[in-house]
VOVEX-328158 format. One record per residue: x, y, z of N, C-alpha, C in turn. Coordinates in steps of 0.1 Angstrom, whole numbers, plus 5000, padded with zeros to 4 digits. Layout:
// residues N
XYZXYZXYZ;...
END
This chain:
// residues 74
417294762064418594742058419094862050;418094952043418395042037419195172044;418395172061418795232066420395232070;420495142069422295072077423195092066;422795092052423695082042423695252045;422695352045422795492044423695552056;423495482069424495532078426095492079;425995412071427695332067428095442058;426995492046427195562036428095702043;427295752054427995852057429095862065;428995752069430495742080431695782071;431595692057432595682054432695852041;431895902041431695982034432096192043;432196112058431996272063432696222077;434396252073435096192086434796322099;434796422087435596552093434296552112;433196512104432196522120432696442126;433096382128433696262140434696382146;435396402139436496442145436196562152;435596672144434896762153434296712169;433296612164432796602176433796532188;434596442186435796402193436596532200;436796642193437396782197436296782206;435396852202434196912211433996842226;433796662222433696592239434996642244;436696622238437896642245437496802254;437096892250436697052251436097022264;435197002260433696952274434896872284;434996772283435896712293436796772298;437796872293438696942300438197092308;436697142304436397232310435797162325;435297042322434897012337436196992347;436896942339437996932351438397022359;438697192346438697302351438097332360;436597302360435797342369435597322383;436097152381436097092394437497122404;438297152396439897232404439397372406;438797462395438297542407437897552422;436197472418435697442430436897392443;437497282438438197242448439397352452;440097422446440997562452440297642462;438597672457437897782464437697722477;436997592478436897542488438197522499;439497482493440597502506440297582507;440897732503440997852508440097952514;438597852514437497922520437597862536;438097742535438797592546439797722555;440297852552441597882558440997962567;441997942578441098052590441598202584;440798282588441498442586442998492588;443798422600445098432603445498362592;445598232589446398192577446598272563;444898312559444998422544445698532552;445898612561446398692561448298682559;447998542568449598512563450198532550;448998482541449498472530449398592515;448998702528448398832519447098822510;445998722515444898722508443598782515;443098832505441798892516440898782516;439898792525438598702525437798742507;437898812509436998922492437798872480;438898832481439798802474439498622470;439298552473439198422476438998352457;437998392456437298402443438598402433;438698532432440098562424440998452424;441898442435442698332437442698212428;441198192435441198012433441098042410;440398122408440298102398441698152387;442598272391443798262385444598122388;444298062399445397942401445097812391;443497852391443297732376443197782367;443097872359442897952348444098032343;444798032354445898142348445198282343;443998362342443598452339443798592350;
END
């Protein structure tokens, strides 16, 4: 019992960690997404025959780059 009144104690005493941590999961969860739109960019354009990237002025070496400015904007 004592314990339950102490962890009530701090809920109401220390909002600011929730919220942090609510940021922090939001953070985590939008990097995977990132991650997974990577992967999935790299994968079409690894998917392209050579004539196509060439169509589209991409090198094979280049691939990497691509996929990752197209999600990243970097």
């Amino acid at each position: 019992m004592a314990f339950m009144n102490d962890t009530h104690a701090l809920r109401g005493t220390n909002p600011g960690l929730m919220n942090r941590m609510r940021t922090e999961f939001s953070r985590v969860r939008e990097n995977a997404a990132k991650r997974r739109l990577f992967r999935e960019t790299l994968n079409e354009l690894q998917g392209l025959t050579p004539r196509e990237l060439d169509d589209m002025g991409i090198a094979p070496g280049q691939l990497r780059d691509v996929a990752w400015t197209a999600t990243y904007g970097k």
